[in-house]
N, C-alpha and C positions, 0 to 999 in steps of 0.2 A: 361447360366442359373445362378444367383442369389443363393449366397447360400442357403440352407434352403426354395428354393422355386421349389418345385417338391411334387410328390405324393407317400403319404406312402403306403405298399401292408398292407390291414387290414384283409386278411384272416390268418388264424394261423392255426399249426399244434400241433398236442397234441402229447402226450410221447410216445407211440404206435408207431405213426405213424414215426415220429424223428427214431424212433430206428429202425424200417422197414428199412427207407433212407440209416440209420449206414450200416446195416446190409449187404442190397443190394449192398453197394458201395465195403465193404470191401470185401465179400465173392464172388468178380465178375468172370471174366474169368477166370484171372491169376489164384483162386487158382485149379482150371481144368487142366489147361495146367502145370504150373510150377513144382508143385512137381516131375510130372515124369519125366521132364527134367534135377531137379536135382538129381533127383535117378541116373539117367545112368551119369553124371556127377561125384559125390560124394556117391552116394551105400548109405549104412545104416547109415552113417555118417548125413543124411538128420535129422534124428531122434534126433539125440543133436543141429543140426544146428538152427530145430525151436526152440524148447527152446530159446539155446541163444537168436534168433530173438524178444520174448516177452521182453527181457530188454529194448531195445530202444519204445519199444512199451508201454510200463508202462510210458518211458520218455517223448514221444509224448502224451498219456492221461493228465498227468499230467501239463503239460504247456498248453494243450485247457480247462483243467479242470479249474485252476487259468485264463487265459486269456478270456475264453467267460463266466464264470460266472461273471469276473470283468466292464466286457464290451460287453455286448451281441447285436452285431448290423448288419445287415446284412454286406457283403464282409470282414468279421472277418480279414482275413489275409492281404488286402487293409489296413484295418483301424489300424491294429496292427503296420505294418510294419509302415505305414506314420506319423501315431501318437506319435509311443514308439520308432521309429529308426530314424527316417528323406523322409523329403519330397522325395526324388528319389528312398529310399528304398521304400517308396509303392506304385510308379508307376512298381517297379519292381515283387513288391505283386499282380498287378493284369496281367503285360505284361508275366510272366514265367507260372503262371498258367494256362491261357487261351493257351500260345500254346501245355503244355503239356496236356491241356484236348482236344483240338483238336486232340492230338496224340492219347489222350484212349479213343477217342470217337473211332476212326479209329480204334484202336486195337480191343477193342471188338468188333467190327462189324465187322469186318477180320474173330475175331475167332469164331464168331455167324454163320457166311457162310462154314467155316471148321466143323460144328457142324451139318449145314443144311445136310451137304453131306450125314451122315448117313441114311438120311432117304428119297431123292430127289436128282437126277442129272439135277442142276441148275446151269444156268451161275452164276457166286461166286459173279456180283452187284445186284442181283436183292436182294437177302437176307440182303446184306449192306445197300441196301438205304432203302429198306424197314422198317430193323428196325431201322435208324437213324430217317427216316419220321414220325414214327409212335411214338416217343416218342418225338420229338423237336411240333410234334400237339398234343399230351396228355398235352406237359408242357405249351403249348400257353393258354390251354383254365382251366389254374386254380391247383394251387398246392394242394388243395383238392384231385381233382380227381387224380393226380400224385402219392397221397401219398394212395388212395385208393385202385388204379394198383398196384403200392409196396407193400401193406400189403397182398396181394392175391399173388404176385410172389414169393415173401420170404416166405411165408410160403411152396410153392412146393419146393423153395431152398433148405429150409432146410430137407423136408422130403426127397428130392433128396439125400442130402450129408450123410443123418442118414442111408439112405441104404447103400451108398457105404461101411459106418463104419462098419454097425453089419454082413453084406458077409465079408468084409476083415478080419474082427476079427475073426468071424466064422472060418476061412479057415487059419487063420493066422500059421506058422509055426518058433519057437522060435529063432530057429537057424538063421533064414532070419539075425537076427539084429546083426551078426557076423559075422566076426570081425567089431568092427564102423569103421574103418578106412582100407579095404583092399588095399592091397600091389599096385595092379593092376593099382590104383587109385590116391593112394600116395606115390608112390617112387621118385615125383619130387621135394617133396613138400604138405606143409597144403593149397595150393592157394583152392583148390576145395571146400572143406572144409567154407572158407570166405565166395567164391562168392555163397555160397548155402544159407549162412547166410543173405546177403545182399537182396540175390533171394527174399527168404521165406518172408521177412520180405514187399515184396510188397503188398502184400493185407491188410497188417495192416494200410497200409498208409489211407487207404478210411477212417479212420475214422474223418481226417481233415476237412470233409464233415458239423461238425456239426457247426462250426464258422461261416459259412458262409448265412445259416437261423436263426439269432440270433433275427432278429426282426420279424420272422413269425412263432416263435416255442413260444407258451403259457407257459407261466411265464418262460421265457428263465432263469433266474439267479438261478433258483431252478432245471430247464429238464435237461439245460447243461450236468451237473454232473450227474445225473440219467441217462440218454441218453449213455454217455460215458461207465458209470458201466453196465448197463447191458450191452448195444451193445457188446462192446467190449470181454464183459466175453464171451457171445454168441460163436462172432468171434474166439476168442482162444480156445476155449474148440472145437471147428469143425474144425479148421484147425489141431490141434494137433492131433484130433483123424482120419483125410483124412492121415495125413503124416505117424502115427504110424499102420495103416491098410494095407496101400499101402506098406512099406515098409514087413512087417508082412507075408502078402498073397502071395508074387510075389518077388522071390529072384532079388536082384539087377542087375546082369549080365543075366537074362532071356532075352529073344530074344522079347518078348511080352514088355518090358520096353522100348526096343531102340524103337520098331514101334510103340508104344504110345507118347514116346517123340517128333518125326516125325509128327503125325497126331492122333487126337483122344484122348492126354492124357488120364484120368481118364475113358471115359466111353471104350476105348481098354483097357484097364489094365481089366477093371469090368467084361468083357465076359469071362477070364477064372476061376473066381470063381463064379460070380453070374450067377443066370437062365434069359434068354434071356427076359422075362419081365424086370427085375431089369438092365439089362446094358442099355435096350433101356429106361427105364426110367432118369436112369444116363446121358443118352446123352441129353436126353430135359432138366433137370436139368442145365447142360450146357450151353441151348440157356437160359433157363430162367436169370442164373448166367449174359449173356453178357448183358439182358434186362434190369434187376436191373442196373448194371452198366452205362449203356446208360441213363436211368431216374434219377438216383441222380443226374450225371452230369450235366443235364440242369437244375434240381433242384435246386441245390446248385449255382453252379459257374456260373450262370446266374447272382445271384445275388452282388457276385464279382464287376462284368461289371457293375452292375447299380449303385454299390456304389460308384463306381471309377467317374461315369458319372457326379455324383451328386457334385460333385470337380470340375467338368470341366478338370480331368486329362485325361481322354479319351472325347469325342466329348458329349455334353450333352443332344444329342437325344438318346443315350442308357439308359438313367435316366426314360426312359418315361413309366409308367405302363396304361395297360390297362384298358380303360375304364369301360368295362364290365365283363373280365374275371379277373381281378386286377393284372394280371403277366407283368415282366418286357418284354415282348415279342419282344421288340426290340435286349436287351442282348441276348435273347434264339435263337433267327436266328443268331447273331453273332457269336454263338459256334456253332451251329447245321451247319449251312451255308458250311463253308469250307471244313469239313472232309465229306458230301455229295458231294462240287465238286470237290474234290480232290481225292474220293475212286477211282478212273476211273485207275488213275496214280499209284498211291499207288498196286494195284492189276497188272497193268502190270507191275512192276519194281521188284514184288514179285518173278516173273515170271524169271526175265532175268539177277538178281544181285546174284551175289555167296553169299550173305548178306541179307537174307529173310527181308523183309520191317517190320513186325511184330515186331522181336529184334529189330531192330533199332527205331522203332514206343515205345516200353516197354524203351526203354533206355531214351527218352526225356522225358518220361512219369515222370520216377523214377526219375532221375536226377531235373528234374523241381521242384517234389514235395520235393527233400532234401532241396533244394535250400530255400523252403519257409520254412519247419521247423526250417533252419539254424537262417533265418529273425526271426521267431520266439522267439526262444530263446533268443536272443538280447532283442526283443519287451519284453518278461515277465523278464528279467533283469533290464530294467529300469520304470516297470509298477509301482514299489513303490515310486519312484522319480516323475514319470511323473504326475500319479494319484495317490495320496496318499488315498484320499479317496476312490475311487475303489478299491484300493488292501486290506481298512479297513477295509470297511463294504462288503466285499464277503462274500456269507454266506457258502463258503467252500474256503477258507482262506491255501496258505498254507506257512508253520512257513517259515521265511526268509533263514534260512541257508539251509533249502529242496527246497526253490524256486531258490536262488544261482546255489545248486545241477544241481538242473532240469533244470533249462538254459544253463548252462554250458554241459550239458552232451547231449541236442538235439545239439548244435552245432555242436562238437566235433563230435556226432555221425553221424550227416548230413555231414559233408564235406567228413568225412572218406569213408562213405559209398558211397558217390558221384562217391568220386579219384576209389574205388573198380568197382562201373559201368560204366562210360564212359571210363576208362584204356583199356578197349577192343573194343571199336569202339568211333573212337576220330573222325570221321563226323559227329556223333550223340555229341558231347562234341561241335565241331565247331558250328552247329548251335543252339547252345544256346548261345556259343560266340557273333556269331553273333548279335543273338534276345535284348541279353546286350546293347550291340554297337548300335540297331537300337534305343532301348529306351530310350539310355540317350540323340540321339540325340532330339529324339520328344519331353525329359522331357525340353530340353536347349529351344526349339521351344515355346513350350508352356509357360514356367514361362515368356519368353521376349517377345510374343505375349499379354499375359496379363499384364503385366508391362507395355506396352504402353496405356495399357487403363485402367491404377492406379487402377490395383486388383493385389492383392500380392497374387499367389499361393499357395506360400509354406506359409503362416500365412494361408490360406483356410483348407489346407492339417495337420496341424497341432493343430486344433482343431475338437473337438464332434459338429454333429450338434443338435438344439435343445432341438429332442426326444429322445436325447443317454443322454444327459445330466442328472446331479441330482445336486440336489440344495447345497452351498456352506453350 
């Protein structure tokens, strides 16, 4: 495919809707399950842990803030990396993300089928494929209607998560959050402490979501940042208040903390303060939370795959949108596809590995996604050099020595945090090794593939097409 000869998606999403997406992504399974597993890991300590957690989080806003309002194009983090780092960094911008959202397509639908249990004893795929199915054909037939299921699921999200707050608070007892630090917990060491840090801060990662609908969100250079602020405030203010409830209601070393970390997270912790309506609503909140998750994913990083296509850096039949529903529906099977034929495996290895597939599934996930914030940071480093004029005329601008700041400090805080999650399960760290290794060979493949037929890649890769463009 010919540069700039493909088809643009001309349905658009409004600012509502954008932040629905935000919302859904960030506030998915994980934060269900994780807090309570770093309760019994790290106790009250949990409670300054998220705090900390919002710094790198403010880090990450603020570089999608300058970066997609300077450049708002679909596959955000493709076009960053390839444009503002180098041709191989954004074959790596779309090869690390697509495997780790294979991996959180699979996580959430793992944790969706743990969720079904409460209420049906089903075999644990039929719950998996069903809701991979049923949101990989929402996303086939029109980001519209995608984004119309999200504003209807997010909103029981949230009224989900608001119960859990005002029972724990209700019920909360002062002492719970004493000592932050018990003995029990840290006489070996602050490690517990970190990885709670690193934990917590997983569900702030969704909000990377918004780079990647740049060209299907209405008047993206003005929603960006709008999108960002509120979403994000949303996110923060409900996770802080899940962490400080939970910890509040239900002493750290309870018996009911380990068997929520185990199975059940949040909606087991909710049955011994809240009345039996309000836990079972907790636990749909739950599937709803993996639902949202499962729909931005194809939302979003669908569009990744079509950017990349449109390069000819992945195969250029993924470039292809729909005739009639205008979605990249080729990308959407490509992410949907796998983690439905691979749940089969994933599910029996659950079963049989002293190493629950799930952590190790959260590990690629997280891992992958620092990896691109790292890219990131680099990309809005040289955004002033590369694009001068993007970084001029943004209409949320930020001064150079806070843009500096904020490059420097996603890095920094990406690799750290990486070395903190893969440090405990280095097969989850290898095959990403690997995934590296497999891409640079396809990148060597394809630049000398096309070089024989006098098209230079990396100059393809290295420019806006078109309709990204503004005038000199």
């Amino acid at each position: 495919m010919a540069a700039d000869e493909f088809k643009l998606i001309d349905e658009q999403v409004g600012l509502f809707g954008a932040v629905a997406l935000l919302v859904g992504m960030s506030l998915g399974m994980s934060i269900f399950i994780v807090p309570t597993q770093m309760a019994v890991a790290a106790g009250p300590s949990i409670t300054t842990a998220i705090l900390l957690a919002i710094v790198p989080m403010v880090f990450g806003v603020l570089l999608l803030l300058q970066l997609g309002g300077a450049i708002p194009v679909a596959g955000g983090i493709y076009v960053y990396a390839s444009r503002l780092v180098g041709p191989f960094w954004g074959l790596l911008g779309v090869t690390i993300p697509v495997v780790a959202i294979w991996s959180y397509l699979l996580f959430a639908a793992l944790g969706f089928a743990e969720y079904v249990a409460f209420f049906a004893d089903v075999p644990t795929l039929a719950p998996v494929w069903l809701l991979l199915g049923a949101f990989l054909a929402i996303n086939y037939f029109g980001i519209r209607i995608a984004t119309q299921v999200q504003l209807a699921l997010v909103a029981v999200l949230v009224a989900g998560m608001v119960t859990f707050i005002l029972f724990g608070v209700a019920d909360t007892n002062t002492a719970n959050y004493t000592p932050v630090f018990p003995e029990e917990l840290f006489a070996g060491g602050y490690a517990p402490f970190f990885i709670a840090v690193v934990t917590l801060y997983i569900p702030f990662q969704g909000f990377g979501m918004i780079i990647e609908i740049g060209e299907e969100l209405e008047n993206p250079v003005e929603n960006i940042p709008k999108v960002l602020g509120i979403g994000m405030t949303i996110v923060a203010v409900l996770s802080l208040g899940i962490v400080f409830a939970l910890v509040g209601a239900v002493p750290w070393d309870s018996p009911v903390i380990g068997e929520a970390a185990e199975a059940g997270g949040l909606a087991t912790v909710a049955t011994t303060f809240a009345p039996g309506w309000a836990a079972a609503f907790i636990a749909v909140t739950a599937l709803i939370a993996a639902a949202t998750t499962v729909n931005t994913l194809f939302t979003s990083y669908s569009r990744t795959v079509m950017r990349a296509a449109r390069d000819d850096v992945v195969p250029g039949t993924f470039a292809a949108v729909h005739d009639e529903h205008r979605t990249p529906y080729r990308a959407i099977f490509l992410l949907g596809a796998p983690p439905i034929l691979l749940a089969p495996l994933a599910i029996y290895l659950d079963g049989i590995v002293a190493v629950a597939a799930v952590d190790w599934l959260i590990v690629i996930v997280v891992a992958g996604t620092l990896i691109a914030f790292a890219i990131g940071g680099v990309a809005l480093w040289n955004l002033p050099k590369t694009f001068p004029q993007r970084y001029e005329y943004s209409v949320y601008k930020l001064p150079m020595p806070v843009l500096r700041i904020v490059a420097v400090g996603n890095v920094v805080v990406s690799l750290a945090f990486m070395v903190l999650v893969v440090a405990g399960m280095p097969s989850a760290f290898a095959t990403l090794v690997g995934t590296l290794g497999l891409a640079y060979l396809g990148y060597r493949y394809r630049i000398h593939r096309y070089a024989d037929e006098g098209i230079d890649l990396k100059e393809r890769m290295s420019l806006l097409h078109k309709h990204e463009r503004i005038d000199d």
